[in-house]
C-alpha positions in Angstrom: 0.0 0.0 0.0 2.8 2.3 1.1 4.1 1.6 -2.6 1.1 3.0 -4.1 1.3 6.2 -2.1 5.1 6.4 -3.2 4.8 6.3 -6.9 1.4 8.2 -6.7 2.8 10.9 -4.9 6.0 11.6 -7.7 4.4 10.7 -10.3 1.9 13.4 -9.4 4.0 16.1 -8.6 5.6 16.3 -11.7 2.7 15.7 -13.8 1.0 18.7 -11.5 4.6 20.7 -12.3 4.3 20.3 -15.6 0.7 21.3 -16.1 1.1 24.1 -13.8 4.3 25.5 -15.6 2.8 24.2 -19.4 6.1 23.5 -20.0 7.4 19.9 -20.3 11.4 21.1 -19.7 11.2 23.0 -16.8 12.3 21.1 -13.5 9.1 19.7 -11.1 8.2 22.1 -8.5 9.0 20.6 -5.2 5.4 20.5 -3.4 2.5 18.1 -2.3 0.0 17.9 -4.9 -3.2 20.1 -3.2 -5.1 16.2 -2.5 -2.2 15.3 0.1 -2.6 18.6 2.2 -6.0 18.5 2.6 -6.0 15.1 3.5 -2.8 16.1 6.1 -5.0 18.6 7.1 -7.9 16.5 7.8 -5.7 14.0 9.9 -4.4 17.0 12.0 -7.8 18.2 12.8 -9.3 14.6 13.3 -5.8 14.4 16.0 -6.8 17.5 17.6 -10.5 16.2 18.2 -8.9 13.0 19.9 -6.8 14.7 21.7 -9.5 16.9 22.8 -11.7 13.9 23.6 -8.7 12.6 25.2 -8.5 15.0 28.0 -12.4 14.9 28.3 -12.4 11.6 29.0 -9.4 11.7 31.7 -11.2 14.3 33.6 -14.4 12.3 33.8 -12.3 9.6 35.2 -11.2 12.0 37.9 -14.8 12.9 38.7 -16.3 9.2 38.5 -13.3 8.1 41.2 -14.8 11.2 43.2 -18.2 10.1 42.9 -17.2 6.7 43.9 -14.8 8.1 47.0 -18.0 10.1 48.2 -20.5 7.2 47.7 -18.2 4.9 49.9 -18.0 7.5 52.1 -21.7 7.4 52.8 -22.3 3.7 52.7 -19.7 3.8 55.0 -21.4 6.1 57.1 -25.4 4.0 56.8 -23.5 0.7 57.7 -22.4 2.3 61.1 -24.8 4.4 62.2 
């Protein structure tokens, strides 16, 4: 798969050099074909969401073991009075 990706990626920057420049001697631009970004793009943005649900979820963990602390705390409490 990786393969693909390899020969897709130069293989399309120099056909996108050449249609850009509309010439066929000029030297390929060194860039990502526009397809690649975006799609970098969308991975950095679906990261950031993970990350971000990430940290949610850690600091519901902190409040469940709270919860829990407090409800032993009370059953605790029943038990012996």
């Amino acid at each position: 798969m990786m393969e693909l990706w390899e020969n897709d990626v130069s293989g399309s920057s120099q056909t996108l050099a050449s249609a850009v420049n509309g010439e066929e001697g000029r030297q390929p631009v060194d860039r990502r074909p526009a397809g690649l970004t975006i799609t970098v793009e969308k991975i950095d943005r679906v990261l950031t969401a993970i990350q971000a649900e990430i940290e949610m979820l850690g600091r519901e963990r902190t409040n469940l073991g709270l919860v829990r602390e407090e409800l032993a705390r009370m059953e605790a409490k029943w038990r012996s009075a």
